[in-house]
TORLUM-819259 format. One record per residue (C-alpha): residue in three letters; residue number from 1; x negated, y, z negated. Coordinates in steps of 0.25 Angstrom, whole numbers, plus 5000, padded with zeros to 4 digits. Each point is the difference from the previous one (the first is absolute). Last residue first. Layout:
<recs>
@zamar->ALA&ketor->NUM&x->X&y->Y&z->Z
...
</recs>
This chain:
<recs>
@zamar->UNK&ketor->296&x->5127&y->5013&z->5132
@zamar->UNK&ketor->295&x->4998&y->4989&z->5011
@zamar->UNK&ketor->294&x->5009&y->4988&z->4992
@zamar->UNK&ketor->293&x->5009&y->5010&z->4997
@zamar->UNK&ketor->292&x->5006&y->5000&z->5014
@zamar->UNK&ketor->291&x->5000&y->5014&z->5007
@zamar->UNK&ketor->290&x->5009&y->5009&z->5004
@zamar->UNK&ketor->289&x->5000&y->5008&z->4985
@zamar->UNK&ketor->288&x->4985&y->5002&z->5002
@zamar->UNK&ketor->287&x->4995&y->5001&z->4985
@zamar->UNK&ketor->286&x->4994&y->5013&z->4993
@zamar->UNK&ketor->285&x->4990&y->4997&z->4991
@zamar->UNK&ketor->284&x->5002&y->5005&z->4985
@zamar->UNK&ketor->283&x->4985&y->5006&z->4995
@zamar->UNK&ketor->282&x->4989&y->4996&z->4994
@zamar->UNK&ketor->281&x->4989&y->5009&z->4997
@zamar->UNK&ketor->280&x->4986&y->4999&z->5008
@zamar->UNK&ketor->279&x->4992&y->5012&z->4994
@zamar->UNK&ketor->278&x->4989&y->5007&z->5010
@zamar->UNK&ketor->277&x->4990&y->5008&z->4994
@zamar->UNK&ketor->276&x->4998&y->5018&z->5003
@zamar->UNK&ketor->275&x->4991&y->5007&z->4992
@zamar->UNK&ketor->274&x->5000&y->5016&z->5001
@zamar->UNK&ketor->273&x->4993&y->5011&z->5009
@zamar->UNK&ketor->272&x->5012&y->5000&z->5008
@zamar->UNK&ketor->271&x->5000&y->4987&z->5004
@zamar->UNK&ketor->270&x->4989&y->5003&z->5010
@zamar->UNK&ketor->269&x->5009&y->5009&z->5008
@zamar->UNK&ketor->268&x->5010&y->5008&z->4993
@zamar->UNK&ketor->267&x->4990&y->5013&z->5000
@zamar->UNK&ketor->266&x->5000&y->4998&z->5016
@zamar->UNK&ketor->265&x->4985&y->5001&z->5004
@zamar->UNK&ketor->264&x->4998&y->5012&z->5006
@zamar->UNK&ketor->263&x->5008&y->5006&z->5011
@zamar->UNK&ketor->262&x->4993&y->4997&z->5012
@zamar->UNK&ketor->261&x->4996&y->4987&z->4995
@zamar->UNK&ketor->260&x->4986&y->4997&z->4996
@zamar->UNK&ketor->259&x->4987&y->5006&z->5007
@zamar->UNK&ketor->258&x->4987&y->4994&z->5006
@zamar->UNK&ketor->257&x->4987&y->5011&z->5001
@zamar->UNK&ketor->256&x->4993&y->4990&z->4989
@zamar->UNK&ketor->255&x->5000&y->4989&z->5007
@zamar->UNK&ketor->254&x->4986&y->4997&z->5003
@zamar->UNK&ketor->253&x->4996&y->5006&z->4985
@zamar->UNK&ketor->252&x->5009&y->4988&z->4993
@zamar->UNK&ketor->251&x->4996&y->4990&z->5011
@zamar->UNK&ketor->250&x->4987&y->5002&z->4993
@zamar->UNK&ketor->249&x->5005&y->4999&z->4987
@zamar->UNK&ketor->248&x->5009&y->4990&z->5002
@zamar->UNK&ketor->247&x->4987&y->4990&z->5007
@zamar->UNK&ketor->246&x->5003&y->4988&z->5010
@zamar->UNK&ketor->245&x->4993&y->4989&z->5000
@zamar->UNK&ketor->244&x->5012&y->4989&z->4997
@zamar->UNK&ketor->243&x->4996&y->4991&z->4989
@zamar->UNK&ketor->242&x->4990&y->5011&z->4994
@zamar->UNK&ketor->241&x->5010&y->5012&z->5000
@zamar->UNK&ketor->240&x->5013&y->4991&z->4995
@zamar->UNK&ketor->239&x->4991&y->4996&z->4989
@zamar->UNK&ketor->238&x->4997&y->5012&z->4997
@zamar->UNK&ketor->237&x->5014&y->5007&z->5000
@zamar->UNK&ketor->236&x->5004&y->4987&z->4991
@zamar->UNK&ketor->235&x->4990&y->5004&z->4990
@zamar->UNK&ketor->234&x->5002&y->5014&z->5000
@zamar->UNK&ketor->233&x->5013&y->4997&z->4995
@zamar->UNK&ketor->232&x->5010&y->5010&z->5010
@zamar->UNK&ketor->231&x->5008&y->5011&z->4992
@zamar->UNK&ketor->230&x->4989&y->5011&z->4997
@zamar->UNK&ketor->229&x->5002&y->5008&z->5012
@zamar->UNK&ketor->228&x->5014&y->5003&z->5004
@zamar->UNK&ketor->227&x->5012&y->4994&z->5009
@zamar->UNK&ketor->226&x->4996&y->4983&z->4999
@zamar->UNK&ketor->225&x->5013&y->4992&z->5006
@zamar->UNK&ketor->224&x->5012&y->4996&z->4994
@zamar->UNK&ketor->223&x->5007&y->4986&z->5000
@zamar->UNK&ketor->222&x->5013&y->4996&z->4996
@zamar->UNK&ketor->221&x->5002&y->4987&z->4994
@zamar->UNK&ketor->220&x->5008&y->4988&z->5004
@zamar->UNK&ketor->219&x->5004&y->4990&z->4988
@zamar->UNK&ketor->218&x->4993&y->4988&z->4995
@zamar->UNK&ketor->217&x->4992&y->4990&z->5006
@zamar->UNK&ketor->216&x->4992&y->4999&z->5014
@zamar->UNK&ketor->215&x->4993&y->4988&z->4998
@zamar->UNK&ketor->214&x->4985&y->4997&z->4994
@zamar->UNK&ketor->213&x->5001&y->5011&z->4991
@zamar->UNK&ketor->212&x->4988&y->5007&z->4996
@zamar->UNK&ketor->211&x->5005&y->5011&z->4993
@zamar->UNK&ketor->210&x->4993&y->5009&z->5012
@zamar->UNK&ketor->209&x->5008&y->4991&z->5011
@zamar->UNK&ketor->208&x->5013&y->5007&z->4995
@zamar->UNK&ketor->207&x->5007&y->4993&z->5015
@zamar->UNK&ketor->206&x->5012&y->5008&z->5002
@zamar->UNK&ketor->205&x->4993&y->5014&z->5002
@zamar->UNK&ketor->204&x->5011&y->5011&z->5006
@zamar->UNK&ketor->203&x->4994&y->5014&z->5008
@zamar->UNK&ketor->202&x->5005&y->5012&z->5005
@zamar->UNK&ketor->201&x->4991&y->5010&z->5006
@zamar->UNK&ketor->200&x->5001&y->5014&z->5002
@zamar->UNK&ketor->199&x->4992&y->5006&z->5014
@zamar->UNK&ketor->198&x->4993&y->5014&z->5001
@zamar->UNK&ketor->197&x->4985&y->4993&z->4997
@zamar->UNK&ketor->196&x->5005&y->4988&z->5008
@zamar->UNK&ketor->195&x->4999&y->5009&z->5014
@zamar->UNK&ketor->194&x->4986&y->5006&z->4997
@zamar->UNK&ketor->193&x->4996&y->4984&z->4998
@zamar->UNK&ketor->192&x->5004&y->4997&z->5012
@zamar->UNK&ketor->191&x->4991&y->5007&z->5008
@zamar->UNK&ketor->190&x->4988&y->4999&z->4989
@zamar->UNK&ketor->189&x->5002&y->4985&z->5002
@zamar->UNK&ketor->188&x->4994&y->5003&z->5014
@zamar->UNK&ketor->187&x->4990&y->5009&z->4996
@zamar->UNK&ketor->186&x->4995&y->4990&z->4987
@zamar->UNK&ketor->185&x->4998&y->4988&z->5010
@zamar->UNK&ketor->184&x->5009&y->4989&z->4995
@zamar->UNK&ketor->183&x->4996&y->4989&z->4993
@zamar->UNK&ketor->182&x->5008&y->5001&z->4988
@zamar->UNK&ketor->181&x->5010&y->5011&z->5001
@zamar->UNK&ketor->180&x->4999&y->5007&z->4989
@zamar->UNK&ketor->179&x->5009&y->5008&z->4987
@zamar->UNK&ketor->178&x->4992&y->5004&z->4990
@zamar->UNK&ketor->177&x->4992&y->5008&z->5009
@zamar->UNK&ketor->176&x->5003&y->5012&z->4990
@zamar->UNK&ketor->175&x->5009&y->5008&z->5011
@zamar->UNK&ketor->174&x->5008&y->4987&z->5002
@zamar->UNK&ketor->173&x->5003&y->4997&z->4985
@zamar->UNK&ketor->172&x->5003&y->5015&z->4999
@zamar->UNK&ketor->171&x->5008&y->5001&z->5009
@zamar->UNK&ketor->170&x->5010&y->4987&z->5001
@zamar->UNK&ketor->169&x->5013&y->5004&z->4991
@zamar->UNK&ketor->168&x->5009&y->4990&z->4993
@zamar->UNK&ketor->167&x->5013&y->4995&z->5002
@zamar->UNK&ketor->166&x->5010&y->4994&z->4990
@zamar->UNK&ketor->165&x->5001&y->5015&z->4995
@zamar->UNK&ketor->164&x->5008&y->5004&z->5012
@zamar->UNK&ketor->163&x->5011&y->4991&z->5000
@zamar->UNK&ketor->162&x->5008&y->5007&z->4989
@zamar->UNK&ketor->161&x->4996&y->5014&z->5007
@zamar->UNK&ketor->160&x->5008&y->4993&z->5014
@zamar->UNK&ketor->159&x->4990&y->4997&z->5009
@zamar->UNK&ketor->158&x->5001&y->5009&z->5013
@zamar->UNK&ketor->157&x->4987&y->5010&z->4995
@zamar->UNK&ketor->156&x->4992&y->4986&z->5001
@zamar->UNK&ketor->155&x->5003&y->4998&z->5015
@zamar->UNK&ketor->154&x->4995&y->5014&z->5004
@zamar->UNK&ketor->153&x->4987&y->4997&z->4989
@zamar->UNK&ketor->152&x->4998&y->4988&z->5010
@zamar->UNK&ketor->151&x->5002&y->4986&z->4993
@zamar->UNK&ketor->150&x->4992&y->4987&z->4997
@zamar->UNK&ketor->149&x->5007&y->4988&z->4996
@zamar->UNK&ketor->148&x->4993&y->4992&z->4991
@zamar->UNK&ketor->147&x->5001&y->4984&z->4998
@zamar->UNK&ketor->146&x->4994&y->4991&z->4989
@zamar->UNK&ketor->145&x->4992&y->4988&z->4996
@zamar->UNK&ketor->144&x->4998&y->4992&z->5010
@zamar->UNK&ketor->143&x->4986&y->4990&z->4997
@zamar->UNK&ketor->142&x->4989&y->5001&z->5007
@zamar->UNK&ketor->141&x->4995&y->4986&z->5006
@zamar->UNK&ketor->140&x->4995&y->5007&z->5014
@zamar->UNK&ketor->139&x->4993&y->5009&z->4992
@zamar->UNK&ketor->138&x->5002&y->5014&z->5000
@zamar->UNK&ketor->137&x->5003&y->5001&z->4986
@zamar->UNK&ketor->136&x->5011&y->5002&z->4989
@zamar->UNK&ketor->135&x->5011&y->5001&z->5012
@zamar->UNK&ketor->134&x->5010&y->5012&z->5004
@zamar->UNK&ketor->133&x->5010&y->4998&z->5010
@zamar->UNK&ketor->132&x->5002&y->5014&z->5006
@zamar->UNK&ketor->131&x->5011&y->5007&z->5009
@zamar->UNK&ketor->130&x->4997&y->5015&z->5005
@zamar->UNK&ketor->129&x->5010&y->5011&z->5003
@zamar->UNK&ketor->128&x->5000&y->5012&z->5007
@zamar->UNK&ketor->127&x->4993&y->4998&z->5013
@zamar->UNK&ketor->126&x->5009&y->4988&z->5002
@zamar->UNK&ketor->125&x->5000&y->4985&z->4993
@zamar->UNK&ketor->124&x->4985&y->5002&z->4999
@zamar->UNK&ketor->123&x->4994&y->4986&z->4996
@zamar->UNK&ketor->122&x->4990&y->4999&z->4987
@zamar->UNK&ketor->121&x->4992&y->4990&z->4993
@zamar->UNK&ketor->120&x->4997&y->5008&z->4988
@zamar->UNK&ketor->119&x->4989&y->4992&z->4991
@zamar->UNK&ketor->118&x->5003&y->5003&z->4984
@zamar->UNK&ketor->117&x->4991&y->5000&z->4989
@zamar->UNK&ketor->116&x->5006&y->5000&z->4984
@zamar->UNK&ketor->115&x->5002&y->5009&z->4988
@zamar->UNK&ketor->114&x->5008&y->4998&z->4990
@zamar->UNK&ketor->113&x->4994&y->5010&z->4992
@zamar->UNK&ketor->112&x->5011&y->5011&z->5005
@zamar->UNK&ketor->111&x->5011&y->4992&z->4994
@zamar->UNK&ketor->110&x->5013&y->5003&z->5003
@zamar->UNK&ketor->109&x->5000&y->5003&z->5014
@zamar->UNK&ketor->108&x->4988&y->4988&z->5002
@zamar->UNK&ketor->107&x->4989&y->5006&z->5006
@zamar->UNK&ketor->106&x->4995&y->4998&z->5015
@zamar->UNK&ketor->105&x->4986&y->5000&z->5008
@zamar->UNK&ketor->104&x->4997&y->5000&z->5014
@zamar->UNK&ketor->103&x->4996&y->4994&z->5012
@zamar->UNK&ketor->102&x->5007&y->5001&z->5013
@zamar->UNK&ketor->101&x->5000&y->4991&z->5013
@zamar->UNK&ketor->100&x->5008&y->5006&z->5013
@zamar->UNK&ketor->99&x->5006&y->4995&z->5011
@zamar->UNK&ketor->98&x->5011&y->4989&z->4995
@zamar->UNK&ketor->97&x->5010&y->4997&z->5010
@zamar->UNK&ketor->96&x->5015&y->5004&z->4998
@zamar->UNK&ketor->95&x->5007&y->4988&z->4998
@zamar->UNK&ketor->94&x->5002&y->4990&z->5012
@zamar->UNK&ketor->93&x->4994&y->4989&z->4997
@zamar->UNK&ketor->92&x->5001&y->4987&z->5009
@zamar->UNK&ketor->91&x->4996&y->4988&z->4993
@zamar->UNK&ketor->90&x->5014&y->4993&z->5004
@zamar->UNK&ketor->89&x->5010&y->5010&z->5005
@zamar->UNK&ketor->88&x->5010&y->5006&z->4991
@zamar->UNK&ketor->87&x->5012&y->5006&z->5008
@zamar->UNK&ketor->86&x->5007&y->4986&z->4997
@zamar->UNK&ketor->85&x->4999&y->5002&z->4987
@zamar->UNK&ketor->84&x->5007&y->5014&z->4999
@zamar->UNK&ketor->83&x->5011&y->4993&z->5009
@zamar->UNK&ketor->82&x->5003&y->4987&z->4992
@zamar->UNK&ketor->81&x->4999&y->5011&z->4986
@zamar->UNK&ketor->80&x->5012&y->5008&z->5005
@zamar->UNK&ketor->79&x->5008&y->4987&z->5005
@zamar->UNK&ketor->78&x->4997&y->4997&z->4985
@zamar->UNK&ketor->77&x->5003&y->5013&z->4993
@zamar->UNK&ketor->76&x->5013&y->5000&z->5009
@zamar->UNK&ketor->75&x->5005&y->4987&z->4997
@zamar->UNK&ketor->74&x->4997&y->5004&z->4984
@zamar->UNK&ketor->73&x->5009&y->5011&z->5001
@zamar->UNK&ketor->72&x->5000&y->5012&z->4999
@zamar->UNK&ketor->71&x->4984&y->5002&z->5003
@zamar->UNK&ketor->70&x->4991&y->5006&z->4990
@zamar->UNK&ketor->69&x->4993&y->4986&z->4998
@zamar->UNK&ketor->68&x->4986&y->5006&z->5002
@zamar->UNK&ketor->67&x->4992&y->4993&z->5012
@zamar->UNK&ketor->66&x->4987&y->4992&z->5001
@zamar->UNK&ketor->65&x->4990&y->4997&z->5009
@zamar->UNK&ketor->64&x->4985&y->4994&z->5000
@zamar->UNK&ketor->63&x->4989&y->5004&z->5008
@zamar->UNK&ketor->62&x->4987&y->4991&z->4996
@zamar->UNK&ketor->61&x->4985&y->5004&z->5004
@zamar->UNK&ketor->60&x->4997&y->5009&z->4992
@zamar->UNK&ketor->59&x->4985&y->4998&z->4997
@zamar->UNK&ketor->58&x->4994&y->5011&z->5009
@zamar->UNK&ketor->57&x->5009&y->5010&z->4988
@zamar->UNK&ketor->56&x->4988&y->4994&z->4991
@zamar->UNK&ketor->55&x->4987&y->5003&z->5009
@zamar->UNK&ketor->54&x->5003&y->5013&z->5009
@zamar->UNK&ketor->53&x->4987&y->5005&z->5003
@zamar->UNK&ketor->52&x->4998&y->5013&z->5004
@zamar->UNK&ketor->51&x->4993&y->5006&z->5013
@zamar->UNK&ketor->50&x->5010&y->4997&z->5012
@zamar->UNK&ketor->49&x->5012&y->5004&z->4990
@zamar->UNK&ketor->48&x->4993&y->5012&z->4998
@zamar->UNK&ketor->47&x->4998&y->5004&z->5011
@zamar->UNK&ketor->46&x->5013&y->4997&z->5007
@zamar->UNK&ketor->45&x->5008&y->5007&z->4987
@zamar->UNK&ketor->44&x->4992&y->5013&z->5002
@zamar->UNK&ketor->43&x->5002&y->5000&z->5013
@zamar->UNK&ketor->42&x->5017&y->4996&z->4999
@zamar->UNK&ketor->41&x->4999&y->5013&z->4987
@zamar->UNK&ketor->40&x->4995&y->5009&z->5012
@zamar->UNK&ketor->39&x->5010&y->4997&z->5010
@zamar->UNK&ketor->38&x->5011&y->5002&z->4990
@zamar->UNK&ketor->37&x->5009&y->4991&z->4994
@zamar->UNK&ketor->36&x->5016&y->5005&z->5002
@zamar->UNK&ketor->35&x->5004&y->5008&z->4989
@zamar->UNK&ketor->34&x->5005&y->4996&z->4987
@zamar->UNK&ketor->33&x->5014&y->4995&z->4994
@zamar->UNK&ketor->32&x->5003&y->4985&z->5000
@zamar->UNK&ketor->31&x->5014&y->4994&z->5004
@zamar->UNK&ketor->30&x->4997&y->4999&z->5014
@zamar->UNK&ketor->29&x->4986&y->4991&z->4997
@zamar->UNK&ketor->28&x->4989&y->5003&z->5008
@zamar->UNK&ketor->27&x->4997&y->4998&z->5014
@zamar->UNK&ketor->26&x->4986&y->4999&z->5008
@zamar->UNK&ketor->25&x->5002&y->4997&z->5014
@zamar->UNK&ketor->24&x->4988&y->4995&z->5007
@zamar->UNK&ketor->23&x->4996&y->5007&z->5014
@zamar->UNK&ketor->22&x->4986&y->5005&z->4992
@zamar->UNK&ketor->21&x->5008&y->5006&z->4990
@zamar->UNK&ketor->20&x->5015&y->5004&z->5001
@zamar->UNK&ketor->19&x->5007&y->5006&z->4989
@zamar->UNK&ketor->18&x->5012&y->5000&z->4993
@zamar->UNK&ketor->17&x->5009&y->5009&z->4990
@zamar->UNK&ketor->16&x->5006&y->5002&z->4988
@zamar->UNK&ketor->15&x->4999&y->5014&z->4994
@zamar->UNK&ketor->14&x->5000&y->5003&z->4986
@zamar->UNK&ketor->13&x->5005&y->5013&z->4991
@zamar->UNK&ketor->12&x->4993&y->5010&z->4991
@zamar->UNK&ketor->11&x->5007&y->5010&z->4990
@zamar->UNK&ketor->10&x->4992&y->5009&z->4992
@zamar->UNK&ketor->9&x->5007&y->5013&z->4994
@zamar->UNK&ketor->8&x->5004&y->4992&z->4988
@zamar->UNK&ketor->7&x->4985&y->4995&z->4996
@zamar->UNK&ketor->6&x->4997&y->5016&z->4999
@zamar->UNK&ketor->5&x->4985&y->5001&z->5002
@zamar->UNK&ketor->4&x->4990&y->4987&z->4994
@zamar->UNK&ketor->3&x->4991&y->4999&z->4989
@zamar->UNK&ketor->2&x->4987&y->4996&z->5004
@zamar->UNK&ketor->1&x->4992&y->4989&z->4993
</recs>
């Protein structure tokens, strides 16, 4: 890992903007810092999308709304959800498209033994961030288990230091060929890839599938991912070779010019070298003084 310049002397900002592929506007979200996607990150996208398969997110096939009772009144909070609802078309999905599979690995934060497979199925939000529904397998029966967010380095030097050490660093798991993209030829992966090495991860497991629980019980926990040699069971790492065909080594020696963030990976990231678990602890709720009881 290398240690970083003067953290107070760096300062990054995000940029909202839109762009136009192929005639087909392409917008993100106006709250969400990044830079327009670029030409290049749409190729890669295309071909991969065109190359990978897609098997659990091919089953959703139900969109189904919801709204927050934040409104003043409970008049409001239902004219609010009418109107919502009304903008949710039957079977027409339009999240942020998935374009690109990723296997890898992930440790519980406070429990590096826990260690369990994880399939990426990712979408670019922008340039600068990434969303992920993360799956135990590539089948079209996978189960959910989790979601990451995959950030920029210019993104990750925005978090607040409190926030920082829920996120983890990519490099090394990319620069070992830990982290793949199943079916994907290694040059066009490898254009990706470079990008990931710089990025920090943030990633929550509902679903603790490795104590064999048949639902998704208990609390959500952070994950982490892989950041020296050593870490990863070989037994996972060779069944994960076999199943898929792909060798870390090799990949390993193919990606060896790579590098991480500009400024070395933030000593905050990766929980700061230390554990980090999830505690649920009760708490007073706050009611909504405008509405009846009977809702709160």
């Amino acid at each position: 890992v290398r240690r970083t310049r003067s953290w107070l002397e760096i300062s990054a900002s995000g940029r909202v903007g839109r762009e136009e592929m192929e005639g087909k506007n392409i917008s993100t979200h106006p709250d969400v810092p990044g830079e327009p996607k670029r030409t290049g990150t749409a190729m890669v996208e295309t071909a991969t999308a065109t190359i990978q398969g897609f098997g659990p997110v091919n089953k959703i096939h139900q969109h189904l709304c919801a709204v927050a009772l934040f409104a003043r009144s409970l008049q409001m909070a239902a004219l609010k959800l009418v109107e919502h609802c009304l903008k949710c078309q039957f079977l027409q999905f339009s999240v942020i498209p998935f374009d690109c599979r990723i296997g890898r690995f992930h440790f519980y934060g406070h429990d590096m033994s826990r260690q369990v497979e994880a399939h990426h199925y990712c979408g670019h939000q922008n340039e600068e961030l990434r969303q992920c529904l993360i799956y135990d397998s590539p089948d079209a029966g996978a189960r959910l288990i989790g979601v990451e967010y995959i950030v920029t380095e210019n993104l990750f030097l925005t978090l607040p230091d409190a926030e920082k050490p829920l996120w983890h660093s990519h490099e090394f798991e990319v620069k070992g060929g830990f982290l793949f993209m199943p079916g994907v030829p290694g040059p066009v992966q490898r254009a990706d890839l470079e990008k990931v090495a710089k990025t920090y991860g943030k990633t929550i497991h509902f679903w603790q599938v490795d104590k064999g629980d048949s639902l998704p019980l208990g609390v959500p926990q952070v994950m982490m991912a892989l950041t020296r040699e050593g870490q990863l069971y070989e037994n996972l790492a060779h069944g994960v070779e076999k199943r898929f065909g792909v060798s870390f080594e090799k990949e390993r020696e193919n990606r060896a010019y790579m590098t991480g963030p500009a400024h070395g990976v933030h000593p905050l990231a990766n929980a700061g070298g230390k554990g980090l678990k999830t505690v649920l602890r009760e708490t007073d709720c706050k009611p909504v003084d405008a509405v009846p009881r009977v809702f709160v």
